[in-house]
FINU-810938 format. One record per residue (C-alpha): residue number from 1; x, z, y. Coordinates in Angstrom, 3 decimals, padded with zeros to 6 digits. Each point is the difference from the previous one (the first is absolute). Layout:
BEGIN
pos; x; z; y
NUM; X; Z; Y
...
This chain:
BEGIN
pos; x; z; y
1; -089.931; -010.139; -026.899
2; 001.141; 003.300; 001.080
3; 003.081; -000.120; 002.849
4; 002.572; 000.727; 000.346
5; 001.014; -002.611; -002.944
6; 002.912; -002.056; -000.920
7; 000.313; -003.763; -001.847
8; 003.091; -001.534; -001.002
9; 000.205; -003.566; 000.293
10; 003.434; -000.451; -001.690
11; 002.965; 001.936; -000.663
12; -001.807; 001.410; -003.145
13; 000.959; -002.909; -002.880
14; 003.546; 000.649; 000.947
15; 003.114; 000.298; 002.592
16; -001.670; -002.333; 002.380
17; -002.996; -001.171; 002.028
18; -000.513; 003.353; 001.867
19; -003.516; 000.331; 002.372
20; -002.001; 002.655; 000.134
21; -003.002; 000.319; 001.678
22; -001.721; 003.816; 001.652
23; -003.786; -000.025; 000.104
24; -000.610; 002.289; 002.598
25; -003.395; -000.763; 000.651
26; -002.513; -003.098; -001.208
27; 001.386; -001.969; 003.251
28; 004.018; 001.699; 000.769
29; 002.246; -000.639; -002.197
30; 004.237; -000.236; 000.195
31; 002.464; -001.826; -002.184
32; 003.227; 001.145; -000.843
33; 002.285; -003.251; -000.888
34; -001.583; -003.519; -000.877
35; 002.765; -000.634; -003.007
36; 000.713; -003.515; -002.092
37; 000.045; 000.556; -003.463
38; 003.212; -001.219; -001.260
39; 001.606; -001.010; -004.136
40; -002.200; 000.680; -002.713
41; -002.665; 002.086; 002.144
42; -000.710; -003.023; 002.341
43; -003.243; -002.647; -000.993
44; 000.816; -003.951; 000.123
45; 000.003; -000.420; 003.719
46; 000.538; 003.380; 001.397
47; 001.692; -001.163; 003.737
48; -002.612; -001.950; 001.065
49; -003.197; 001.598; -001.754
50; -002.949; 001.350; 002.575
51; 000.057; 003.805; -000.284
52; -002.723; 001.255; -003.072
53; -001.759; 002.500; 002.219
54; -001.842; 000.376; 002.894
55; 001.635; 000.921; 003.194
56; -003.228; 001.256; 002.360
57; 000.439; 003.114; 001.700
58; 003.922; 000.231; -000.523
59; 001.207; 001.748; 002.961
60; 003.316; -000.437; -000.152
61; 002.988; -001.057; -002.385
62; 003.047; 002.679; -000.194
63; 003.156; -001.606; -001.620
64; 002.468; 002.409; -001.757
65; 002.608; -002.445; -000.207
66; 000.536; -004.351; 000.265
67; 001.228; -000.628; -003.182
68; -002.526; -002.964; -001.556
69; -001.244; 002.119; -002.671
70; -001.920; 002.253; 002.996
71; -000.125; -002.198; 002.673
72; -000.153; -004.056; -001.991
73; -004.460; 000.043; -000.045
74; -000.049; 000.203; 004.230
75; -000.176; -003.588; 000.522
76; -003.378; 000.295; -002.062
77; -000.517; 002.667; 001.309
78; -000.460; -001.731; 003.586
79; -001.151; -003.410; -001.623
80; -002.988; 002.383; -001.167
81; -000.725; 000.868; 003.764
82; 001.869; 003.706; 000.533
83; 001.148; 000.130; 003.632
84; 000.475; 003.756; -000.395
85; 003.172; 001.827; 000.945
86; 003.053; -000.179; -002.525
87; 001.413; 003.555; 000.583
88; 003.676; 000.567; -001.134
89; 002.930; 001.412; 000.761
90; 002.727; -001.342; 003.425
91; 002.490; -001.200; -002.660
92; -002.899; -001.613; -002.401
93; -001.299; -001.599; 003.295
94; 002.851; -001.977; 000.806
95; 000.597; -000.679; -004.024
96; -003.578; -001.288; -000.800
97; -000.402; -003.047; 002.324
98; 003.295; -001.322; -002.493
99; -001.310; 000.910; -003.026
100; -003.181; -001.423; 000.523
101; 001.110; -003.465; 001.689
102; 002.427; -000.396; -002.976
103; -002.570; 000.589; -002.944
104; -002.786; -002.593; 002.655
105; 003.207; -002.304; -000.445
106; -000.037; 000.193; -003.297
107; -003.058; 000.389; -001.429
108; -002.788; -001.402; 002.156
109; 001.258; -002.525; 003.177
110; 003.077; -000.694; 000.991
111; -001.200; -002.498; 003.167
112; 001.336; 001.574; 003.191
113; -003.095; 000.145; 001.895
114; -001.642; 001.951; -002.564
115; 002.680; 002.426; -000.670
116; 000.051; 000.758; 003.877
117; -003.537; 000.774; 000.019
118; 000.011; 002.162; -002.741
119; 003.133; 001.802; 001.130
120; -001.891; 000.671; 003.520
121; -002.818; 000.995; -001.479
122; 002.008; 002.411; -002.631
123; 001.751; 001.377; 003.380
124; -003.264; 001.004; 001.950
125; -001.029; 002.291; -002.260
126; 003.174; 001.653; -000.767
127; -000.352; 003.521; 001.052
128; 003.535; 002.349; -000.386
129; -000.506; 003.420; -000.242
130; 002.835; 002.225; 000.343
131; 000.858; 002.445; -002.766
132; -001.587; 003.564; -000.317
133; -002.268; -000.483; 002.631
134; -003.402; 000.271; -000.763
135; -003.082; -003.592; 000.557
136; -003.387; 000.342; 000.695
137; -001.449; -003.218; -001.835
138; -003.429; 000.720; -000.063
139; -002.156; 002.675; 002.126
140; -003.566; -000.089; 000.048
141; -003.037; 002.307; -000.578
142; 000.595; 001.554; -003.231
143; 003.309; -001.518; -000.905
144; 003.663; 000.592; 001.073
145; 002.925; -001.716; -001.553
146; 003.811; -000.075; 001.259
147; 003.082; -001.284; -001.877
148; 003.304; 001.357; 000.333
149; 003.386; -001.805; -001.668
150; 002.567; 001.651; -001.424
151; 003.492; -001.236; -001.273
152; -000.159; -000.990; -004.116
153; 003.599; -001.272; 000.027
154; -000.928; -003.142; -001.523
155; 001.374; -002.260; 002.266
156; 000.223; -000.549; 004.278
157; -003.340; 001.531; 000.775
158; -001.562; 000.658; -003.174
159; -002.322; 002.976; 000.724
160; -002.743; 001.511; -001.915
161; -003.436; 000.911; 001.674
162; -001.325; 002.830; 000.564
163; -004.145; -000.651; 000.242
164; -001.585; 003.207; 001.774
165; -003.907; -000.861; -000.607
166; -002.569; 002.682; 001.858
167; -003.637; -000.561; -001.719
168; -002.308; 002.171; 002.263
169; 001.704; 003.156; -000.965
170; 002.221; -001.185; -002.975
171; 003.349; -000.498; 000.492
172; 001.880; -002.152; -002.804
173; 003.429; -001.157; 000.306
174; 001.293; -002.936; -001.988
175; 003.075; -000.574; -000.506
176; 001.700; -003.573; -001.076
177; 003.298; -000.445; -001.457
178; 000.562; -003.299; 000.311
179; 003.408; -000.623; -001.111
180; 002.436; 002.951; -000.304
181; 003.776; 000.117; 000.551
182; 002.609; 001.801; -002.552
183; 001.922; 001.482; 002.861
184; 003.137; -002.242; -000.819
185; -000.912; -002.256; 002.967
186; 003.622; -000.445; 002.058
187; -001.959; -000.778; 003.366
188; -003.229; 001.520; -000.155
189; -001.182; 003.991; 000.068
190; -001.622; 001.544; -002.746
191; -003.586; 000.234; -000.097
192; -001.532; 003.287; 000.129
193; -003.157; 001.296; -001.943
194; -003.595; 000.824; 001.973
195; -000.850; 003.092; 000.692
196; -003.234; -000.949; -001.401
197; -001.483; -002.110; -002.392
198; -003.837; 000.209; -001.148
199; -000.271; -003.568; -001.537
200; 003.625; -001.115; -000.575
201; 000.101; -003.977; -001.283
202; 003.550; 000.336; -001.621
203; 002.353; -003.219; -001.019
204; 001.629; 000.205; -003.359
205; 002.334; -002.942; -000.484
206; 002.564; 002.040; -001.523
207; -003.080; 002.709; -001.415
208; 001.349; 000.387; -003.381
209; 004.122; -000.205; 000.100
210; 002.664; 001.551; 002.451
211; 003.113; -001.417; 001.523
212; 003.246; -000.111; -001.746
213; 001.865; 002.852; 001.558
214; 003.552; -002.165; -000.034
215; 001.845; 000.927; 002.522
216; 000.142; -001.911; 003.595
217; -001.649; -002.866; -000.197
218; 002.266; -001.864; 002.415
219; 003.190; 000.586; -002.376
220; -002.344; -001.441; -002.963
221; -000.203; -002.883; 002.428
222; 003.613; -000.654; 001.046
223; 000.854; 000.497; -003.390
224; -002.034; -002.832; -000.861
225; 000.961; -002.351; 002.169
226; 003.687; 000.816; -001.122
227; -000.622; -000.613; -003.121
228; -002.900; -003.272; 000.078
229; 002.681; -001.178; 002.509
230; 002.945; 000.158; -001.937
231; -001.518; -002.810; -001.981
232; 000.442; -002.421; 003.305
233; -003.831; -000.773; 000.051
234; -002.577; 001.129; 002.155
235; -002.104; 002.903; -000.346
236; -003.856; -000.759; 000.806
237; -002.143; 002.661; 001.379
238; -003.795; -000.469; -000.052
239; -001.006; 001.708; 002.596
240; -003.389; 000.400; 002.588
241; 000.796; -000.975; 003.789
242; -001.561; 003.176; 000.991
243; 001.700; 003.423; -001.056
244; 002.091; -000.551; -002.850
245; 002.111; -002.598; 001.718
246; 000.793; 001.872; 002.754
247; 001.075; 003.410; -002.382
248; 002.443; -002.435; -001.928
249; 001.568; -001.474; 003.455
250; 000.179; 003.632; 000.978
251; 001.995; 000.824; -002.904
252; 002.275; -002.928; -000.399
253; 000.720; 000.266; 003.791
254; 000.943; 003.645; -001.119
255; 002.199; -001.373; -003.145
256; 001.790; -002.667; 002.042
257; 001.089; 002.703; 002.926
258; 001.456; 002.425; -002.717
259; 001.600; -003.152; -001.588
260; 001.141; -001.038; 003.708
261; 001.792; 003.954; 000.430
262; 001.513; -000.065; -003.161
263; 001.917; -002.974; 000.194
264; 000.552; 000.857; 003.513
265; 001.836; 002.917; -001.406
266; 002.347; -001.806; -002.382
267; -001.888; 002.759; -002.572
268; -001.531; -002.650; -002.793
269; 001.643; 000.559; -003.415
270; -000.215; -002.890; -002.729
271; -000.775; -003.530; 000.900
272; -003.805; -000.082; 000.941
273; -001.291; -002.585; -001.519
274; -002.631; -000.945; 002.791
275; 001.449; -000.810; 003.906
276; -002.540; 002.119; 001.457
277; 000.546; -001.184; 003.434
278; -000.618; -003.898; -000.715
279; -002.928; 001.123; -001.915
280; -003.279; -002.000; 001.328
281; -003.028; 001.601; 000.148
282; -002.480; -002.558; 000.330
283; -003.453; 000.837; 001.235
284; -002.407; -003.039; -000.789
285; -003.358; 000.725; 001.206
286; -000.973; -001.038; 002.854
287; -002.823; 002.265; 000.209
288; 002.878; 002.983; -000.999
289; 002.129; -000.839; 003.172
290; -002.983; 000.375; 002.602
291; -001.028; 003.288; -001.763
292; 003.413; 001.445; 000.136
293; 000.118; -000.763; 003.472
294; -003.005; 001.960; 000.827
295; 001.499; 003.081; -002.217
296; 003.031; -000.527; 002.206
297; -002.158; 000.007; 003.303
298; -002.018; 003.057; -001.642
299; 003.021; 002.339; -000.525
300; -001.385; 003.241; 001.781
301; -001.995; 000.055; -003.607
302; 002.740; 000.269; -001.692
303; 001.406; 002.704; -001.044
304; 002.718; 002.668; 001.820
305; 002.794; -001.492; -002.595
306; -000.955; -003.278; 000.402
307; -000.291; 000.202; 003.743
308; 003.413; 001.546; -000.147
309; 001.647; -002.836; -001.250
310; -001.383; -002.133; 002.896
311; 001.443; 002.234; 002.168
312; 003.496; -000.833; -001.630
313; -000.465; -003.222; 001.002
314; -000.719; -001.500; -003.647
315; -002.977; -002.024; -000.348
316; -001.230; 000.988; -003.428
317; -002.447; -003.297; -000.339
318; 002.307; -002.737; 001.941
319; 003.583; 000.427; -001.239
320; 002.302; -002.504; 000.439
321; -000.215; -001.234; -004.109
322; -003.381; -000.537; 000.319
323; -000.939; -003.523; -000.260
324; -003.547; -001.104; 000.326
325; -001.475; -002.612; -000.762
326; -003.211; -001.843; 001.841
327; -000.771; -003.464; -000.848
328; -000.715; -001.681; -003.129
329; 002.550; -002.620; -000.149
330; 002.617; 002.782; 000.797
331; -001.615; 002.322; -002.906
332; 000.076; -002.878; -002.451
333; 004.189; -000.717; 000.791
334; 000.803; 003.744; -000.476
335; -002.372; 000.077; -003.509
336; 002.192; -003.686; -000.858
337; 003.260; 001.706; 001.125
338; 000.187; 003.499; -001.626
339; -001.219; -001.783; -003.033
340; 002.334; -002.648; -000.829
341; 002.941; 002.395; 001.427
342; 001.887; 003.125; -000.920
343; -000.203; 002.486; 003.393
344; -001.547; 002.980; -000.494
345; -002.840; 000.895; 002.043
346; -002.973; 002.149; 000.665
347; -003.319; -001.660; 000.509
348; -003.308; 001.840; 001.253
349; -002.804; -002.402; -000.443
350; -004.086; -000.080; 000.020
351; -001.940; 001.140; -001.210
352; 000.670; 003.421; -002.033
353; -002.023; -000.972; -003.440
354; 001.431; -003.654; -000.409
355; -003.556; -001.600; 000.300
356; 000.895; -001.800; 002.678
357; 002.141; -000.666; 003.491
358; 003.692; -000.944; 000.224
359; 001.086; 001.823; -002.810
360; -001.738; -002.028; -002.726
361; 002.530; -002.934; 001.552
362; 003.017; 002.276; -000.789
363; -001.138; 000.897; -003.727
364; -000.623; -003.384; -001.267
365; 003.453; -001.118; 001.204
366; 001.686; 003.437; -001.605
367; -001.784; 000.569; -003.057
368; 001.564; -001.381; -002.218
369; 003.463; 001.000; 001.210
370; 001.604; 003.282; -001.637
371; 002.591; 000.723; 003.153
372; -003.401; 000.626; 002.130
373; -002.369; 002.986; 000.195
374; -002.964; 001.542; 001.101
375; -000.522; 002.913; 000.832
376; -003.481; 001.687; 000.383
377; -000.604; 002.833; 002.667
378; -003.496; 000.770; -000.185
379; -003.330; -000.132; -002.169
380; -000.462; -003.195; -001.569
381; -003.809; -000.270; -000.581
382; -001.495; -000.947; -003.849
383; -000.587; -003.806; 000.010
384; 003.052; -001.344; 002.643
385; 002.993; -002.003; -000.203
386; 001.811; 002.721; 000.766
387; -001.290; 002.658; -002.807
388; 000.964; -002.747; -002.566
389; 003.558; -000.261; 001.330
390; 000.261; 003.760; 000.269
391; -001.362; 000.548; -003.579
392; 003.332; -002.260; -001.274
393; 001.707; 002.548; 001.239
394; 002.890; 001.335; -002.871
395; -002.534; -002.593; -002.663
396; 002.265; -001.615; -002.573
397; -000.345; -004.297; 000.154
398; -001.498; -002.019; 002.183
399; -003.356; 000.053; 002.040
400; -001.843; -002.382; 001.513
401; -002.274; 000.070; 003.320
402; -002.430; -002.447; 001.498
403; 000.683; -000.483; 003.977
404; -002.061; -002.165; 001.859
405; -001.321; -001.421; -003.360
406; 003.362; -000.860; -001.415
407; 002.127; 001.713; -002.803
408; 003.233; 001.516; 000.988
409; 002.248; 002.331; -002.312
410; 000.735; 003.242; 001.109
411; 004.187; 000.695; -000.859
412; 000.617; 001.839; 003.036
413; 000.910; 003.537; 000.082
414; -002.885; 002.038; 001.121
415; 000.191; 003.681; 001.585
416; -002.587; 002.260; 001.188
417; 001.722; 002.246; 002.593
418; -002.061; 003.139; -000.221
419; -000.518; 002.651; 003.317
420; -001.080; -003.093; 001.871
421; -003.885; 000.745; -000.690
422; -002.057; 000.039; 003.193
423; -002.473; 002.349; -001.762
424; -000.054; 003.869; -000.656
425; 000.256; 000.786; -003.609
426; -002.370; 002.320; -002.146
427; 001.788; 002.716; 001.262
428; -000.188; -001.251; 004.035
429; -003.738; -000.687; -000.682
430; -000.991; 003.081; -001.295
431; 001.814; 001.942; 002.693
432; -001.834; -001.616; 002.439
433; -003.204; 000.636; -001.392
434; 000.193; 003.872; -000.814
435; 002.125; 000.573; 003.669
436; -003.502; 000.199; 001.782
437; -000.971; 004.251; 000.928
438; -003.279; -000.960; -002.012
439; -001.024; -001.539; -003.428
440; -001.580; -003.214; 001.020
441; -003.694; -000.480; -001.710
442; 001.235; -003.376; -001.526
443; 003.020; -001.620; -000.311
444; -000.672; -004.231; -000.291
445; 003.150; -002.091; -002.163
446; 000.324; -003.667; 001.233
447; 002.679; -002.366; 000.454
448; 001.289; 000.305; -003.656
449; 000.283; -001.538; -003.734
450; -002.617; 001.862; -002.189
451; 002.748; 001.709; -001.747
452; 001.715; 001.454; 003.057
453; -002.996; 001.144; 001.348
454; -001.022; 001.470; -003.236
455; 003.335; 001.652; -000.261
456; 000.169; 001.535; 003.750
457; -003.809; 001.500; -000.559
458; 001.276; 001.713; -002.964
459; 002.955; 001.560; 001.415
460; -001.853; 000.540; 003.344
461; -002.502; 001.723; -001.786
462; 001.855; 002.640; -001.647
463; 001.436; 000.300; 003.106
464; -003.248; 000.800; 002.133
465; -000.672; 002.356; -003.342
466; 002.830; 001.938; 001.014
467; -001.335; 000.540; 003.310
468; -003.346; 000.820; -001.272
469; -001.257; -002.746; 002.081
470; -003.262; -001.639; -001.065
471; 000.947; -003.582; 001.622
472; -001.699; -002.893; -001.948
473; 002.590; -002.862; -000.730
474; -001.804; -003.264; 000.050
475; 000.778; -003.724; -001.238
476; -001.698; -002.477; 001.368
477; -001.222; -002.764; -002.317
């Protein structure tokens, strides 16, 4: 084996399961994410299966951001013996210990005294490392390596890394996307390309397609709500605890204040069918509700508009129509009550593919009920509940879907709100990869269907044509 070299231990089948490990010699090696495989790409099993390759001589594990799909294989990751450092970003550190305890809940142990030991185990070897500063992870005779993050606009603290690896007297610099923002983020700022990129390990969720270019995205959304609302039922939004929900409360904090002004102003024309300021935004997750709070806590990452409105005094994640909901008992009267009655209502519920959490509660209870809808914000991956529903979307008759091994019809209106995409698009992806001063020497596609990565290598390689650079693309198999 000739180093450097780099294996891919997921995040190559599909959108999910990220981890991928640098060989940098026959006994140093790093990992950058430890990812669950998730929908169709996951095997029988896949949250409490031992890991499938051998962790000797990993020096360290760098996380580019704590959503499950690149963080969800660290508890076998430790039950395989890795007491190495978990290196991440200040806002990942504070968001991972959550994550994590949630998914140990969930999917492995949910006894106290085993969740506390896992959680102060998780916590020891949490290492935060500022942004653009550079890491020295490994120095020895013959070998340098040092990290540095840098913003990808993903979500709080989503960074990719950039790997600086001196072999004797080669210098290689890897560079790992993780996941990428858009730029449409309200609280976060945009990510900006490296300067450099020799290997560059590139995501391409949205690889072959670009964004709608509709307008703003937040009058697609109030527009929505008028109208799903006018119907007097309640608007369900699938939605992950971390990132997305916090963008929508953002928004619909935004909404309600304009609302608020207006009528404050005597200047509403018509009769509005929806009374904006009795409106209930209901936030069931409890999971959701801590993770907000640490966005709230985190606000000097926010953004200068975002920070502004702090500094109006608005609180842009805990406005007074914000209802949240905690225990189980309380979840299951608000599913009972906006079911069997006709206020309208916004609910934000777990988890953001429909495969599970509080929202699977919420859709077998509102199904079947035309005045309801649901309304899809993000990437629904091949294989979940929540791809089904969103394929019904504009379909003529009716639809059935198996939740939690029962049948339930699907007459709902469905809605895909597009601009809500955590993900750069074609466009964003190749832009980030041809914004380095030099043609990389190879250029790796993960984190993608086969037909968006196909599609992105196609255009990207016409692209790098243009430039008369000779980068190779690659596809993992």
């Amino acid at each position: 084996m000739e180093f450097p070299c780099l294996f891919h231990h997921g995040g190559t089948r599909g959108v999910t399961g990220s981890c991928h490990q640098l060989h940098m010699a026959s006994s140093s090696s790093l990992l950058v994410d430890c990812g669950l495989e998730q929908g169709s790409d996951a095997p029988p099993g896949a949250e409490s299966a031992p890991l499938s390759f051998d962790i000797q001589g990993v020096r360290a594990l760098i996380v580019t951001h704590v959503h499950l799909d690149h963080v969800g294989r660290i508890p076998a990751l430790l039950a395989a013996g890795y007491r190495g450092p978990i290196i991440c970003s200040e806002p990942s550190a504070r968001l991972l210990p959550l994550v994590l305890e949630d998914a140990y809940r969930l999917g492995i142990n949910r006894g106290p005294a085993q969740v506390a030991r896992y959680l102060e185990l998780v916590t020891s070897l949490i290492v935060p490392l500022p942004f653009e500063q550079w890491h020295k992870v490994v120095v020895e005779p013959g070998l340098e390596c040092r990290i540095r993050l840098q913003r990808a606009g993903h979500l709080l603290g989503s960074a990719y890394v950039e790997c600086d690896l001196l072999l004797g007297s080669i210098n290689t610099r890897y560079v790992f996307s993780g996941d990428l923002g858009n730029g449409a983020n309200p609280l976060l700022r945009p990510l900006r390309p490296p300067e450099r990129a020799d290997v560059l390990v590139l995501e391409s969720t949205y690889g072959d397609r670009l964004h709608p270019v509709k307008g703003d995205r937040q009058q697609q959304l109030e527009a929505a709500i008028d109208r799903a609302l006018a119907d007097k039922g309640t608007i369900l939004i699938p939605a992950f605890s971390l990132g997305r929900t916090q963008e929508l409360l953002y928004e619909i904090e935004d909404i309600l204040q304009r609302k608020a002004l207006i009528g404050a102003r005597g200047e509403a024309s018509g009769e509005d069918p929806v009374n904006w300021s009795q409106l209930p935004i209901i936030l069931d997750s409890p999971l959701a509700r801590r993770i907000t709070g640490v966005y709230r806590d985190l606000h000097e990452f926010w953004n200068e508009e975002a920070r502004a409105r702090l500094a109006e005094g608005r609180d842009p994640l805990g406005f007074n129509q914000l209802i949240t909901v905690d225990s189980h008992a309380k979840h299951q009267q608000v599913v009972n009550y906006l079911s069997s009655t006709g206020r309208p209502a916004i609910v934000i519920a777990g988890n953001g593919m429909c495969s599970g959490g509080r929202i699977v509660n919420y859709l077998k209870a509102m199904l079947g009920d035309r005045r309801h809808e649901v309304m899809f914000v993000g990437y629904q991956v091949k294989g979940t509940p929540g791809a089904v529903i969103q394929a019904r979307e504009g379909a003529e008759g009716l639809a059935q879907i198996d939740l939690d091994g029962q049948m339930y019809e699907i007459r709902v209106k469905v809605f895909t709100l597009d601009g809500y995409s955590g993900h750069a698009d074609q466009a964003g992806l190749i832009e980030f990869a041809v914004s380095v001063a030099q043609a990389p020497h190879s250029i790796v596609l993960v984190h993608g269907e086969r037909r968006a990565k196909v599609g992105l290598s196609r255009v990207l390689a016409r692209r790098l044509g243009e430039l008369e650079w000779a980068t190779q693309i690659q596809i993992p198999a």
